[in-house]
C-alpha positions in Angstrom: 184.2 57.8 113.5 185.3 57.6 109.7 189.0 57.5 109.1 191.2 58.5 106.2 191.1 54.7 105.8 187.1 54.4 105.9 187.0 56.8 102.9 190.5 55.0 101.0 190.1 54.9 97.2 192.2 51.3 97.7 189.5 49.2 98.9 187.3 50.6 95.6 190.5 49.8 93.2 190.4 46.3 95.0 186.3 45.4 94.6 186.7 46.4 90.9 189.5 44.4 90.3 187.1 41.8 91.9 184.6 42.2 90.1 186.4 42.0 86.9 188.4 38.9 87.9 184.6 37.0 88.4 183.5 38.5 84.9 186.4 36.9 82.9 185.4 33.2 84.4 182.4 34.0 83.4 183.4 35.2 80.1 185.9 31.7 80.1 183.3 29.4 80.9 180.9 31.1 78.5 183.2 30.8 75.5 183.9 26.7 76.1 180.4 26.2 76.4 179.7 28.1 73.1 182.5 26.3 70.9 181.4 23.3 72.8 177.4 23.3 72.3 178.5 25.1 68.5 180.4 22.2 67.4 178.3 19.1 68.7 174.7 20.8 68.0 175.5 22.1 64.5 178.2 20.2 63.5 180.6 23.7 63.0 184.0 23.3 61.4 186.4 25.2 63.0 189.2 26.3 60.9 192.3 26.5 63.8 190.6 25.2 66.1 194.1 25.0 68.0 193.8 28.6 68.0 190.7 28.9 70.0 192.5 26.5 72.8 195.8 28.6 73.2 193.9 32.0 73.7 191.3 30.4 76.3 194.2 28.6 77.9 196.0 32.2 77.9 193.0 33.7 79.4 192.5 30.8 82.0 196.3 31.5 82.5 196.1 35.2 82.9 193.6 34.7 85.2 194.3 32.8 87.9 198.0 34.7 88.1 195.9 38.0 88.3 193.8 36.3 91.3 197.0 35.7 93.0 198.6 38.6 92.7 195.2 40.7 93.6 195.4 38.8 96.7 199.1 39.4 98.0 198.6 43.0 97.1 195.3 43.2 98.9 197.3 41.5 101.9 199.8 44.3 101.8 197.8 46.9 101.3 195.8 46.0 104.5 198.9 45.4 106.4 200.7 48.9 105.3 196.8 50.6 106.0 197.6 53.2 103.4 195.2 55.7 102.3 195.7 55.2 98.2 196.9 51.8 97.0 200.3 52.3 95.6 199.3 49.8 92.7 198.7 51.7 89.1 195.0 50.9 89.0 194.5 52.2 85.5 198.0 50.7 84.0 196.6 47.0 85.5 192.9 46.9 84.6 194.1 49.0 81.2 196.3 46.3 80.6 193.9 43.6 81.3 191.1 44.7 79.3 193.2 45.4 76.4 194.2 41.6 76.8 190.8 40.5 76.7 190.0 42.7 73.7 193.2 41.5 72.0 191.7 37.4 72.7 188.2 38.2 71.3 189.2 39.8 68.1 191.7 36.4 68.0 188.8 34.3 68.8 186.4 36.2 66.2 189.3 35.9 63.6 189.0 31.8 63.3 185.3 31.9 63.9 183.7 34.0 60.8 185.2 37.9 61.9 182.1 40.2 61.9 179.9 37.6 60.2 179.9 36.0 63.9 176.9 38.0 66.1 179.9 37.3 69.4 181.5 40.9 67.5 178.8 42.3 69.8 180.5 41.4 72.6 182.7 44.5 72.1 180.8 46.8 73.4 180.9 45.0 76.8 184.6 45.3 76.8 184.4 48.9 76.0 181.6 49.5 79.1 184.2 47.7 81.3 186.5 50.2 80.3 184.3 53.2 80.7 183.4 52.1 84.0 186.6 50.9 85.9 189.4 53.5 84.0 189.7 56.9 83.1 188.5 58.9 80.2 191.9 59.1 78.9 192.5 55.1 79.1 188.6 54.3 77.8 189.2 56.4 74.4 192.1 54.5 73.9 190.7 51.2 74.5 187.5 52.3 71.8 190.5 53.4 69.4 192.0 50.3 70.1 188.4 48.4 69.5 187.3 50.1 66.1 191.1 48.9 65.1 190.7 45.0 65.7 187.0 45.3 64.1 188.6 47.0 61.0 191.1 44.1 60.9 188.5 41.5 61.2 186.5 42.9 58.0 189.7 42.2 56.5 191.3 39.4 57.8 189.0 36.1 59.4 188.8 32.6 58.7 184.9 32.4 56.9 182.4 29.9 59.0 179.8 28.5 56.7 177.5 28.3 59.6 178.0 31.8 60.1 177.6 33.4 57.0 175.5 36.7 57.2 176.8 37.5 54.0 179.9 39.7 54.6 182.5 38.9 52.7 186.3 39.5 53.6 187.5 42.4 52.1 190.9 40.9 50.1 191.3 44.7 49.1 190.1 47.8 49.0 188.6 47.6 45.9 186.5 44.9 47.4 185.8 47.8 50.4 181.9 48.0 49.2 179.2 50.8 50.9 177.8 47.8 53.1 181.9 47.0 54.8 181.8 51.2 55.0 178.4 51.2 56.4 178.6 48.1 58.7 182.5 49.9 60.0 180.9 53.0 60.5 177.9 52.0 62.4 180.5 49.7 65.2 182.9 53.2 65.1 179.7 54.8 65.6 178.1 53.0 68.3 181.4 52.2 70.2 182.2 56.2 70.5 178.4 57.2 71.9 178.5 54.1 74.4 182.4 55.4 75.6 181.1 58.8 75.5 177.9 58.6 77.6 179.4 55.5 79.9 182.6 58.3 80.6 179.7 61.0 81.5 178.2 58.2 83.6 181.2 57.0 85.5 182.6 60.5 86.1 179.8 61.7 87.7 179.3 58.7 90.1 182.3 59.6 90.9 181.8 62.7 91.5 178.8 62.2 93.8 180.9 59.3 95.8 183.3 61.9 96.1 181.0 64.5 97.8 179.3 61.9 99.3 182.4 60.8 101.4 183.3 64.5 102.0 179.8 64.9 103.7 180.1 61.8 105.5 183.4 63.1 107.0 182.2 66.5 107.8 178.8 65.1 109.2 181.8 62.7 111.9 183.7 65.9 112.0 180.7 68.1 113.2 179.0 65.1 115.7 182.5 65.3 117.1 182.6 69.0 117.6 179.3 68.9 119.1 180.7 66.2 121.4 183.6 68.3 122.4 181.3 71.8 123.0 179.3 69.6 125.3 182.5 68.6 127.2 183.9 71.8 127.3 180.3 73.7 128.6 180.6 70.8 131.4 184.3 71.5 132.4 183.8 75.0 132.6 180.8 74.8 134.3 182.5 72.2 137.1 185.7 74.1 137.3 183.5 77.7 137.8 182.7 76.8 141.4 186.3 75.6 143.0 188.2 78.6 141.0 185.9 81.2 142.7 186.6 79.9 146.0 190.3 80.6 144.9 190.0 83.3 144.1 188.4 84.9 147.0 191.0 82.8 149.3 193.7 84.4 147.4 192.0 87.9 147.5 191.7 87.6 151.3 195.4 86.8 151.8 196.1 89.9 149.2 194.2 92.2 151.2 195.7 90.7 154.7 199.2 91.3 153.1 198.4 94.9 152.5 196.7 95.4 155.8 199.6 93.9 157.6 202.7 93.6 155.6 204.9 90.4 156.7 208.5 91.1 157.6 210.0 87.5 157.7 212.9 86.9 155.3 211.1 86.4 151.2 208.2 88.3 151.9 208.0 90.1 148.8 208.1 87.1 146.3 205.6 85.5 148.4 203.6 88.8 148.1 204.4 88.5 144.1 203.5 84.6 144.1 200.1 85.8 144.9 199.9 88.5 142.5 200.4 86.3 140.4 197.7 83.4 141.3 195.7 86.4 141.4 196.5 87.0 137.5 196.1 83.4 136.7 192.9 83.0 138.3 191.6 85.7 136.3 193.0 84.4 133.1 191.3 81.3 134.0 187.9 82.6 134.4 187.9 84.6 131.2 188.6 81.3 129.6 186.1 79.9 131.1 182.9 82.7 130.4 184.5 82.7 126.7 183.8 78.3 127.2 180.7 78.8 128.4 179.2 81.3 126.4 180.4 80.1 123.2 180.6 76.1 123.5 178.5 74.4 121.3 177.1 77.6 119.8 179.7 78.1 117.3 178.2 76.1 114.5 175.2 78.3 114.9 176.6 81.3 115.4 175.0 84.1 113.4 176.7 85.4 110.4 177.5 89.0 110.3 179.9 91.3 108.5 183.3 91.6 110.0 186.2 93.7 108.8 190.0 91.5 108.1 191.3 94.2 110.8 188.7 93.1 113.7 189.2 89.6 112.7 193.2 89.7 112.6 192.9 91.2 115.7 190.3 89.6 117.7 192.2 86.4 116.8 195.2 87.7 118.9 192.6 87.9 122.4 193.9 85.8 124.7 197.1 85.0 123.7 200.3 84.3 125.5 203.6 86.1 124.6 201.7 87.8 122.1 203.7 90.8 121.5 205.6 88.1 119.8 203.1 88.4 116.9 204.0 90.7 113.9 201.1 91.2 112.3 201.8 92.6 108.3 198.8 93.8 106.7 198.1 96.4 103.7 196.2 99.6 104.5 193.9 98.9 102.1 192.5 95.4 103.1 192.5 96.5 106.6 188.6 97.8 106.4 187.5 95.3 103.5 184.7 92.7 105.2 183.4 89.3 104.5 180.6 87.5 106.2 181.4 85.0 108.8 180.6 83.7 112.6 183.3 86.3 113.6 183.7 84.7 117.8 184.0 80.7 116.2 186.5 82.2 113.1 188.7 84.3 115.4 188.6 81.0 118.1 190.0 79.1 115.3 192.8 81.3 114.1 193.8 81.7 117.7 194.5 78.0 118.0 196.6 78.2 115.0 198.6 81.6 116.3 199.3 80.4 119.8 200.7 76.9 118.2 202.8 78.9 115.9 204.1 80.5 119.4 204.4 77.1 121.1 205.9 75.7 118.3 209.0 77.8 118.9 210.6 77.7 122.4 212.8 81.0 121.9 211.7 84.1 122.1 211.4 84.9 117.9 208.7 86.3 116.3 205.8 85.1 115.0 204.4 86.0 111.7 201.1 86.7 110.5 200.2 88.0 106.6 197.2 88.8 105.5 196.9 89.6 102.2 194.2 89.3 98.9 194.6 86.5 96.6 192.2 86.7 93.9 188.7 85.6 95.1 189.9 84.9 98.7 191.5 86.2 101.6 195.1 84.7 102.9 196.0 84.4 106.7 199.8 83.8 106.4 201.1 81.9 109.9 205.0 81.4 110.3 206.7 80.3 113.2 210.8 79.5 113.2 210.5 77.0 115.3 211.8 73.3 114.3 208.9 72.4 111.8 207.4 69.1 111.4 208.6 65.6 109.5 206.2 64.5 106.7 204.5 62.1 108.9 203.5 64.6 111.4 202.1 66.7 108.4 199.9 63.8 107.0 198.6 63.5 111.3 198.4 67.2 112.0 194.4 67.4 111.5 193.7 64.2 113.6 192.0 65.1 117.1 194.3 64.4 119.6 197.4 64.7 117.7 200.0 66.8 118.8 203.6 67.5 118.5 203.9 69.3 121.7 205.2 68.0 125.1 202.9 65.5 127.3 200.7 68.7 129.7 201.2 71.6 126.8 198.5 70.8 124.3 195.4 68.4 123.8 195.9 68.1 120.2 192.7 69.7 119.5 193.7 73.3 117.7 193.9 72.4 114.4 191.5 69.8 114.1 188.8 72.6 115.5 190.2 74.8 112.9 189.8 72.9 109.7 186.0 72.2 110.6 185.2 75.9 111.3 187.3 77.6 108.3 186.3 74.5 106.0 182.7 75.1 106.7 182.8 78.3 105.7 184.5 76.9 102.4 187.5 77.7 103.1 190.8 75.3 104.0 193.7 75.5 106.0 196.9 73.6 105.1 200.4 73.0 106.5 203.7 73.6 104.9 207.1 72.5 106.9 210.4 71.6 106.8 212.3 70.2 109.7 214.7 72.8 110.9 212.9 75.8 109.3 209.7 76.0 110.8 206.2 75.8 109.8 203.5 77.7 108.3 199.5 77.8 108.9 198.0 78.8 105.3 194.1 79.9 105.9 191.9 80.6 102.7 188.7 82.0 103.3 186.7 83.1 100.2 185.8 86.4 100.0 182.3 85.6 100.0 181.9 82.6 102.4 178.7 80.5 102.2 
């Protein structure tokens, strides 16, 4: 079974932040080696070489208080088992990255500028920041990039060791083709590996995104497989012991009308099994409409069914349903789309006679159908109590339900979303407690 928390961006947010945590040791042990091995194989003068200590130290610092704060989030996070991490993912790692940039341009400015070949190491900041944050957040972190470089070409400390022959600029007079050139080309190559790393990122995301929606809709179908088996089962069980009711119950009709009692309360015994009679009936038209259509739904053939038939085909079976107002333009009335009209019109009625539940009294139920641009618009209001936000997020879970213990299975809506949504369509919930709620299905005009 996957979960709202199986599929949680969160855990994602978490790895990355991970992962990036493990690159900047790598980065910190990297850059004390280098300064180390520089300075005791080639004998390099560093000018400020104070300066190089404070931003490794500040790295080392930021660090490990990153590490610790990760983890008490993570702690929280798994304790609260929230769908979305309420941490500002973008804002942190944004932050973080611009932190590092900020420490290598420092480091680069006491160790030659763009004279040392390290500059390079740019461009793995900016493919961090393509990868883990937004578009919006990566641009700014190139901009910010193509910035320190600039400064560097005009402000660094010179290393003799490192001398590819790229003088400071002290002004721009001194701003010669090869500084244009050389500024250029790192604008140049920063913006193409941004661009294409962006057009990367966004569509993995994009596929981890549709992959995760056909993982849940491959659960939500094994689960409605599950349940058509179980209902073909119960109706076939239950078939046998209500047809031996009813023809006990017919029997004692007929003997009532062949020889009419006389002791005192007769006649609402005489009513009482009327109405068993009624109920059985009931019952074994819910049971044929089980058994003939459990576990075929999903392959159900498609076929072209007008908004009238499906409006009212929905209301078959329902109890209290002259409580339905059904509003519907003359017009749309005759228009048709292409759907499994017996699994479609099951679904809505679920959503109908919980409208009815959902309201004790005896006021009216609403239903609009109406044409909004490239779809179609079932409108479902009840005025009964509505629901708290907490129900809302819970109403699609199987087995959920806001009704009393014996009145509902929790089953309607969940069966619902996975019939409408395979026919791309959705159904979503609007409620406020006190003022009842409303059933919004959108099927396209054109379902697929």
């Amino acid at each position: 079974m996957i979960t709202s928390r199986n599929i949680t961006t969160g855990d994602h947010h978490f790895a990355n932040a991970r992962w990036l945590l493990q690159l900047r040791w790598v980065a910190i042990i990297g850059q004390i080696a280098t300064i180390i091995g520089s300075m005791l194989l080639f004998q390099m003068q560093i000018p400020m070489a104070w300066a190089l200590v404070v931003v490794i130290a500040l790295t080392v610092i930021s660090n490990l208080f990153l590490s610790v704060w990760f983890g008490r989030w993570r702690t929280i996070d798994q304790r609260l088992n929230l769908d979305e991490s309420p941490l500002p993912w973008n804002l942190i790692l944004g932050l973080v990255l611009i932190l590092d940039i900020l420490c290598l341009t420092a480091l680069l400015w006491t160790t030659g500028g763009p004279n040392n070949p390290f500059c390079l190491f740019f461009f793995v900041n900016l493919s961090l920041s393509a990868l883990l944050l937004n578009r919006s957040w990566a641009w700014a972190i190139n901009a910010l990039t193509i910035g320190c470089f600039s400064i560097l070409m005009f402000m660094h400390y010179p290393v003799e060791q490192l001398d590819l022959g790229l003088n400071t600029v002290t002004s721009w007079k001194s701003f010669t083709l090869e500084h244009m050139g050389f500024l250029a080309a790192f604008a140049t190559c920063s913006s193409v590996i941004t661009y294409f790393m962006t057009r990367l990122t966004d569509e993995l995301r994009r596929q981890q995104i549709e992959i995760r929606r056909a993982q849940q809709l491959q659960a939500n179908s094994e689960k409605v497989e599950a349940l058509g088996t179980l209902a073909a089962g119960t109706a076939h069980e239950l078939a046998t012991p209500l047809s031996t009711i009813a023809i006990v119950a017919r029997d004692v009709e007929q003997a009532f009308e062949e020889h009419p009692p006389d002791f005192p309360g007769a006649e609402e015994v005489i009513e009482d099994v009327h109405l068993i009679r009624s109920q059985l009936d009931r019952c074994r038209k819910i049971i044929d409409r089980m058994s003939s259509h459990a576990g075929e739904t999903i392959g159900e053939s498609i076929e072209p069914t007008s908004i009238e038939e499906i409006t009212l085909q929905s209301l078959d079976g329902i109890i209290d349903r002259g409580r339905v107002q059904v509003e519907m333009a003359n017009d749309d009335k005759q228009q048709t789309i292409l759907v499994p009209r017996d699994a479609l019109c099951q679904a809505m009625r679920g959503l109908i006679q919980n409208a009815i539940d959902a309201d004790p009294t005896d006021r009216a139920v609403f239903v609009d159908v109406k044409r909004e641009l490239s779809s179609w618009l079932w409108k479902i209001r009840d005025q009964g109590q509505g629901m708290s936000d907490e129900q809302l997020k819970r109403i699609s879970e199987p087995f959920f339900t806001t009704k009393a213990p014996g009145k509902g299975m929790g089953l309607g809506v969940f069966l619902a979303q996975n019939v409408i949504g395979r026919l791309g369509g959705s159904v979503e919930f609007e409620s406020l407690p006190g003022r009842g709620t409303t059933a919004l299905v959108r099927l396209p005009q054109d379902p697929s």
